[in-house]
KELUMLO-748722 format. One record per residue (C-alpha): residue in three letters; residue number from 1; x, y, z. Coordinates in pm, whole numbers, plus 50000, padded with zeros to 5 digits. Layout:
# residues N
<pt><res>ALA</res><n>NUM</n><X>X</X><Y>Y</Y><Z>Z</Z></pt>
...
***
This chain:
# residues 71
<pt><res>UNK</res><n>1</n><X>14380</X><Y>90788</Y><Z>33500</Z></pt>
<pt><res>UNK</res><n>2</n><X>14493</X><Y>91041</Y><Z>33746</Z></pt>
<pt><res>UNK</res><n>3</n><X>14768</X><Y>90994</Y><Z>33971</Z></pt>
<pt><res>UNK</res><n>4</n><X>14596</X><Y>91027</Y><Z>34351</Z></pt>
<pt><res>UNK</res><n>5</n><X>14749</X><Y>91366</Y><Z>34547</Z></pt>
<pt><res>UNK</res><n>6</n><X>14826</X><Y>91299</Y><Z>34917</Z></pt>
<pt><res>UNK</res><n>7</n><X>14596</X><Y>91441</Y><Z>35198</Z></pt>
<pt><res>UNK</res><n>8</n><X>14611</X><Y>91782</Y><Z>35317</Z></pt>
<pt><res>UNK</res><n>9</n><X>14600</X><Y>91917</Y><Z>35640</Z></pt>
<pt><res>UNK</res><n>10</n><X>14537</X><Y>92249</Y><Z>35693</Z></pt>
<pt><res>UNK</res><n>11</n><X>14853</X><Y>92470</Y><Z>35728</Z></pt>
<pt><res>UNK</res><n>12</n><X>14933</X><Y>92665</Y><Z>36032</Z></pt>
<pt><res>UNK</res><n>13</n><X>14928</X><Y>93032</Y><Z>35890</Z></pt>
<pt><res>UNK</res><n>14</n><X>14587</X><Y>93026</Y><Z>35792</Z></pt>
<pt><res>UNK</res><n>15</n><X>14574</X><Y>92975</Y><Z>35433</Z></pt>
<pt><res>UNK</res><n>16</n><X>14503</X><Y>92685</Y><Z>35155</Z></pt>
<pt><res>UNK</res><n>17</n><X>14596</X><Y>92805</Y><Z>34866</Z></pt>
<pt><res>UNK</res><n>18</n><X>14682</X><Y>93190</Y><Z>34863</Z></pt>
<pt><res>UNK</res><n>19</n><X>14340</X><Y>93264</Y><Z>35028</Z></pt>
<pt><res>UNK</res><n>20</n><X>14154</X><Y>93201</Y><Z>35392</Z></pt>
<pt><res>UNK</res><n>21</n><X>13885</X><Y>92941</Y><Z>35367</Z></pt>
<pt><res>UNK</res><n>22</n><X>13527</X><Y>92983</Y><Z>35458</Z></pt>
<pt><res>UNK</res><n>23</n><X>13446</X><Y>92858</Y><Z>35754</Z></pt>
<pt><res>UNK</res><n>24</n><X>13095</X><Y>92638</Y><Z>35740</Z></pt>
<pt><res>UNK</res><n>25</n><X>12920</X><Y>92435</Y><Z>36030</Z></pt>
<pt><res>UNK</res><n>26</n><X>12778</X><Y>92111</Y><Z>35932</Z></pt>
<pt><res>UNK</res><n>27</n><X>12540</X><Y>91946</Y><Z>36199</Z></pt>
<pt><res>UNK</res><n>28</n><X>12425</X><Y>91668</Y><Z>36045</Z></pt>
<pt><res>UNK</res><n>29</n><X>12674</X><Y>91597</Y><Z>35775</Z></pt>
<pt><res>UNK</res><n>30</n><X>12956</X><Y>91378</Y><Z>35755</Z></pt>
<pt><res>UNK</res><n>31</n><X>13203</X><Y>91514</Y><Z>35918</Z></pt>
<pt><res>UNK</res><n>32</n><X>12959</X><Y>91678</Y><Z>36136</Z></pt>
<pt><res>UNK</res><n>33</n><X>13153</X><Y>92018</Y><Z>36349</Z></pt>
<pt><res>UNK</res><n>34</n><X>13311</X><Y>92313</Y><Z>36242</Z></pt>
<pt><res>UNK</res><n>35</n><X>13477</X><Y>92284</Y><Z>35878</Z></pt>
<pt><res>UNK</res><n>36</n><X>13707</X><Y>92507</Y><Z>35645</Z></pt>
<pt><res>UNK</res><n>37</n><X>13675</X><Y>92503</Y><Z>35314</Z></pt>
<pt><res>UNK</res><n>38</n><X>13877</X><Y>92685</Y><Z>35017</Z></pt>
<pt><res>UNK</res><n>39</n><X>13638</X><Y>92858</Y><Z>34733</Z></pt>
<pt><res>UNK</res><n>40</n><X>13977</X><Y>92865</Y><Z>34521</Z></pt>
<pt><res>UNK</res><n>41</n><X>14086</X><Y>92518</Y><Z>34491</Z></pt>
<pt><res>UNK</res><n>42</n><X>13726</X><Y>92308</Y><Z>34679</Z></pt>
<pt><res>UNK</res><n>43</n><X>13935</X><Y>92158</Y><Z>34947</Z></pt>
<pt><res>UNK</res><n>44</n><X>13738</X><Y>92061</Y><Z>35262</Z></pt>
<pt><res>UNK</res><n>45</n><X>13931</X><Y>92013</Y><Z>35580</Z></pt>
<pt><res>UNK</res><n>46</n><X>13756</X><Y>91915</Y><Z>35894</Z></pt>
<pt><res>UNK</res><n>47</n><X>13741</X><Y>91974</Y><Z>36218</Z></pt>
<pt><res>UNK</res><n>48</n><X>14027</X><Y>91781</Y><Z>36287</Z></pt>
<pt><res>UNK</res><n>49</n><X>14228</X><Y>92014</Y><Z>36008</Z></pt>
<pt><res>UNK</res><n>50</n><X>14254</X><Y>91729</Y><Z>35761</Z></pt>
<pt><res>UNK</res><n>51</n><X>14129</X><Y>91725</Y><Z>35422</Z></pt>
<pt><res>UNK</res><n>52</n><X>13791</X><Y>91526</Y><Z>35413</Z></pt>
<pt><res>UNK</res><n>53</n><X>13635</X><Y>91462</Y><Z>35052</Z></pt>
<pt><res>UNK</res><n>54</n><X>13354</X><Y>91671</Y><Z>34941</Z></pt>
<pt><res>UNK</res><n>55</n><X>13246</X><Y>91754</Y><Z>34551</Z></pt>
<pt><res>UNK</res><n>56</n><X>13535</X><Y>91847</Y><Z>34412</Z></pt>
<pt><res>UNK</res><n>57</n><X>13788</X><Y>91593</Y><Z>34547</Z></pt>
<pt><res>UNK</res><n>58</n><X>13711</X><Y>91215</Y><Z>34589</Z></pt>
<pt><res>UNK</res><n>59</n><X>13940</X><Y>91031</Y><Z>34822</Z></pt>
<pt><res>UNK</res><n>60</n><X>14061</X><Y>90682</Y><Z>34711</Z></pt>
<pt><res>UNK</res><n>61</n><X>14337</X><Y>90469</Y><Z>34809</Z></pt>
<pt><res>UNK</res><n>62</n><X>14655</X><Y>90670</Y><Z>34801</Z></pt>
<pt><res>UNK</res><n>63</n><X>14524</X><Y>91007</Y><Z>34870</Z></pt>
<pt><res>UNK</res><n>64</n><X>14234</X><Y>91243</Y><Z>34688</Z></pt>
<pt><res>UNK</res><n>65</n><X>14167</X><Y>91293</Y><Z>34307</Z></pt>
<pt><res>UNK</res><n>66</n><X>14018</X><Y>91609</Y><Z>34132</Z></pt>
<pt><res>UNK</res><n>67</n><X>13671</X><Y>91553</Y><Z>34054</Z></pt>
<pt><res>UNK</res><n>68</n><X>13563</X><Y>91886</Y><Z>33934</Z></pt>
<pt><res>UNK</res><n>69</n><X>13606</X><Y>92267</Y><Z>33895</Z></pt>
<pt><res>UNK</res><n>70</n><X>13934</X><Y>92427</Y><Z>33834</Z></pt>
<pt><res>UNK</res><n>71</n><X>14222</X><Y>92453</Y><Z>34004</Z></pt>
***
């Protein structure tokens, strides 16, 4: 099993991991506002800056686990 990685929140010098997110709006989803999201590692932080679970990372007790791509 994977060891769960704590919860991100989105750094103050504009950058995930080596590259600016994307920014997205999601209306209707869950966590509905304004959202960043990394296309290098598929991190989703919302609008509050903190790493919300999306395809790619599944959040369980502890913190977040990969689910898929690459990292």
């Amino acid at each position: 099993m994977t060891t769960p990685v704590p919860p991100r929140t989105f750094p103050l010098y504009g950058r995930c991991c080596r590259r600016k997110p994307l920014r997205l709006d999601r209306p209707n989803d869950s966590p509905p506002g304004r959202c960043l999201y990394c296309d290098h590692c598929g991190r989703l932080y919302g609008p509050d800056c903190r790493q919300v679970a999306n395809w790619a990372w599944c959040e369980v007790e502890g913190g977040f686990v990969r689910t898929g791509g690459e990292e």
